[in-house]
C-alpha positions as CSV (number, residue, x, y, z in Angstrom):
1,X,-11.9,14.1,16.9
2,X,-14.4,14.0,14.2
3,X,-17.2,12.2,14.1
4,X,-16.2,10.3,10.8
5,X,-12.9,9.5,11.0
6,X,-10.4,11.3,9.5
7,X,-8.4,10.2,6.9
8,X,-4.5,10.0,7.0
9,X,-2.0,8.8,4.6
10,X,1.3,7.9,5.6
11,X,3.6,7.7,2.8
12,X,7.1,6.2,3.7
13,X,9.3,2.9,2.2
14,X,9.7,2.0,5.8
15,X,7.6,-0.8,6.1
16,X,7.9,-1.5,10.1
17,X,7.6,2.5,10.1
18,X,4.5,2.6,8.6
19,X,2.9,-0.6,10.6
20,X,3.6,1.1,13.7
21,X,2.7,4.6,12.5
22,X,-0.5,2.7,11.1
23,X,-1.5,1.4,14.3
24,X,-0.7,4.1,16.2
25,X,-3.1,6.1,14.6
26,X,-5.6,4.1,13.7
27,X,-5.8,3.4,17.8
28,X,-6.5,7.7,17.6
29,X,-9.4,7.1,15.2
30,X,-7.8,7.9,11.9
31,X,-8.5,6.0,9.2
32,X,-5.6,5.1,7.7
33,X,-3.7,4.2,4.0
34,X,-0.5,3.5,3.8
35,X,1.6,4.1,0.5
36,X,5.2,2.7,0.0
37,X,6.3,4.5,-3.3
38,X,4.9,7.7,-5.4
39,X,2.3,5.8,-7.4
40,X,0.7,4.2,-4.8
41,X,0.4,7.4,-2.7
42,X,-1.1,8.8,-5.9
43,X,-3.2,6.1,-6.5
44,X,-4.5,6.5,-2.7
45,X,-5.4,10.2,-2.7
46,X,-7.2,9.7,-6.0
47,X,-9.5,7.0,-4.6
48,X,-9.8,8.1,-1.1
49,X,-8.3,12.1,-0.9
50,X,-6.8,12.3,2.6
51,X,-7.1,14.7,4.9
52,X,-4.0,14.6,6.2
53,X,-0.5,13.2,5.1
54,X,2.8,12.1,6.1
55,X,5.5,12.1,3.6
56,X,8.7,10.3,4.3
57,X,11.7,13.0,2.2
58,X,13.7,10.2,0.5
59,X,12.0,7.3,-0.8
60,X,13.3,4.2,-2.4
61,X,12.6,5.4,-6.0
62,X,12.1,8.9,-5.9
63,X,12.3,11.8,-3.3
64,X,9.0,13.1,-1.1
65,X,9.9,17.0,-2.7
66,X,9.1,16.0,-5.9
67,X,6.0,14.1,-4.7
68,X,4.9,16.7,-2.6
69,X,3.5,19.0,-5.4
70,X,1.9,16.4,-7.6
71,X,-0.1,14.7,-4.5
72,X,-1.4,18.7,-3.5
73,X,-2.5,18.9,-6.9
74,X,-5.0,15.9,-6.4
75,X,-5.8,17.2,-2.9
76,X,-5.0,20.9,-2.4
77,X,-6.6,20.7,1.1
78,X,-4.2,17.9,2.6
79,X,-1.8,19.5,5.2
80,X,1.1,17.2,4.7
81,X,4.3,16.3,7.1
82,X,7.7,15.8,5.3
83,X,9.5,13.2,7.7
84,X,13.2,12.9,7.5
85,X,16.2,11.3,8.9
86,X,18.3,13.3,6.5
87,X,17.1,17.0,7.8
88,X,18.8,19.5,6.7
89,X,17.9,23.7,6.0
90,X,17.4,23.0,2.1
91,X,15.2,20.8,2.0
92,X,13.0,22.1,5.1
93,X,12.8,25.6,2.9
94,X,11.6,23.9,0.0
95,X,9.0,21.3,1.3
96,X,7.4,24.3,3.0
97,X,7.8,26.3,-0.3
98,X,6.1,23.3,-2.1
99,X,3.3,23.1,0.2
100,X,3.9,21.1,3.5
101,X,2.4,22.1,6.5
102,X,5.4,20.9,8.7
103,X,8.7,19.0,8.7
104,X,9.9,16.7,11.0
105,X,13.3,14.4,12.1
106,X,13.5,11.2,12.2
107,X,12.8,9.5,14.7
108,X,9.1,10.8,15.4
109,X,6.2,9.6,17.1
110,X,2.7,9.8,16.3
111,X,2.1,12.8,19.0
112,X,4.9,15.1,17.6
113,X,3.5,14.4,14.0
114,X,-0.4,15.4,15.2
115,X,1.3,18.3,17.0
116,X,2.9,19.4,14.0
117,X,-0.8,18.5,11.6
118,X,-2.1,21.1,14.2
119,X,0.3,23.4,15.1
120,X,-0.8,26.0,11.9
121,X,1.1,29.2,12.4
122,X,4.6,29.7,13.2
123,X,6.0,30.2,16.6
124,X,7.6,33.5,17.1
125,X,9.1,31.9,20.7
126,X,10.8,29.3,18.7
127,X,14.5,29.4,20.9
128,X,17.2,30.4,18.6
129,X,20.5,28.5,19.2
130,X,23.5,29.9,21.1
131,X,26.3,28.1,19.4
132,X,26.5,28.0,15.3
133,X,26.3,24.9,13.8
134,X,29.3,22.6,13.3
135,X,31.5,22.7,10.4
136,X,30.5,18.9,9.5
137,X,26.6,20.2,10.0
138,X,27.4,23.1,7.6
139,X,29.1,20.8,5.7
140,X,26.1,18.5,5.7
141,X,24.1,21.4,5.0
142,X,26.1,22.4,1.8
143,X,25.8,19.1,0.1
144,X,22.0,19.0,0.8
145,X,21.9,22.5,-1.4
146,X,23.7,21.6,-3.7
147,X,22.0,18.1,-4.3
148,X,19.0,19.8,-4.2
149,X,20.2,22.0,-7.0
150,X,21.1,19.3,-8.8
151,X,17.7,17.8,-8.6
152,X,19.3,14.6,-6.7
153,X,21.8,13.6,-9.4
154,X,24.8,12.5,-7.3
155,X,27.3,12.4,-10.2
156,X,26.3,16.2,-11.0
157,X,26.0,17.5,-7.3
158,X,29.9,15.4,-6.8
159,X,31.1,17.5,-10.0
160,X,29.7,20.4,-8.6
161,X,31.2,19.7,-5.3
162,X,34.5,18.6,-6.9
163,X,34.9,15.2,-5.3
164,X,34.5,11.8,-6.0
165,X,31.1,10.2,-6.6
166,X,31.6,7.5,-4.4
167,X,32.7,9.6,-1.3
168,X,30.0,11.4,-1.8
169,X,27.3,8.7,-2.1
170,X,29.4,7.8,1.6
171,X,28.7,11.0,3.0
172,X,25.1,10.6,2.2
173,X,24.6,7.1,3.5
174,X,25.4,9.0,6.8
175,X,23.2,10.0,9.4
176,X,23.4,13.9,9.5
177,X,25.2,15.5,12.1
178,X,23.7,17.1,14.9
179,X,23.8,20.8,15.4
């Protein structure tokens, strides 16, 4: 660790989240802001650039993808960590396109989010699945795409999808289904 501490914002609408995740890390010598929507993350790194970030994916008002791009414009050097509870291959792809250093599932602890601050270049001995994915996971997977595509709009992504706004907006509330 650093002499001076290191500074780490953890951006997330989580509340208990980010109080544990706060603590956590401020007992491994960060110092740390906490941000609960997109204008107070981007207040933070204006006043006090971070070092490092965490950045939950879906957030109350807005979503961490579109975030992502405007908080690396203020700090280019911030390695970020998009944290999710709504994973899927979509949005990995484009929070690394965008400029994350790493993404993460929901639940995660403060280790396996320094691990992944650290852990630079990619891992050729990553193990590759034996079974494919379930048909709900691809299915999950599908909607995430095309939501994505749709740059969150449920009504369009539902059209898109051709089903019903509100079965999809239930599909969503859903955890994701495991692989």
């Amino acid at each position: 660790m650093p002499e001076t501490p290191q500074r780490l914002l953890i951006i997330d609408d989580d509340e208990m989240f980010c109080h544990v995740m706060q603590r956590a890390m401020s007992r491994r010598g960060f110092e740390v802001m906490v941000a609960h929507d997109a204008d107070q993350a981007l207040v933070h790194a204006r006043q006090s650039p971070p070092g490092i970030a965490t950045l939950d994916l879906k957030l109350e008002n807005s979503s961490g993808l579109k975030l992502l791009p405007e908080l690396l414009d203020i700090v280019p050097s911030c390695r970020v960590v998009v944290l999710t509870g709504y994973s899927s291959i979509a949005t990995a792809v484009e929070a690394i396109k965008l400029g994350a250093a790493n993404y993460l599932c929901k639940p995660a602890d403060a280790d396996e989010i320094l691990a992944a601050l650290e852990h630079q270049d990619g891992n050729p001995h990553t193990e590759v699945a034996d079974n494919p994915p379930s048909i709900n996971r691809v299915t999950w997977e599908h909607i995430q795409k095309v939501l994505q595509e749709h740059d969150g709009n449920i009504s369009a992504t539902a059209r898109a999808l051709g089903m019903h706004r509100r079965t999809l907006q239930r599909k969503l509330q859903k955890r994701p289904v495991r692989h």
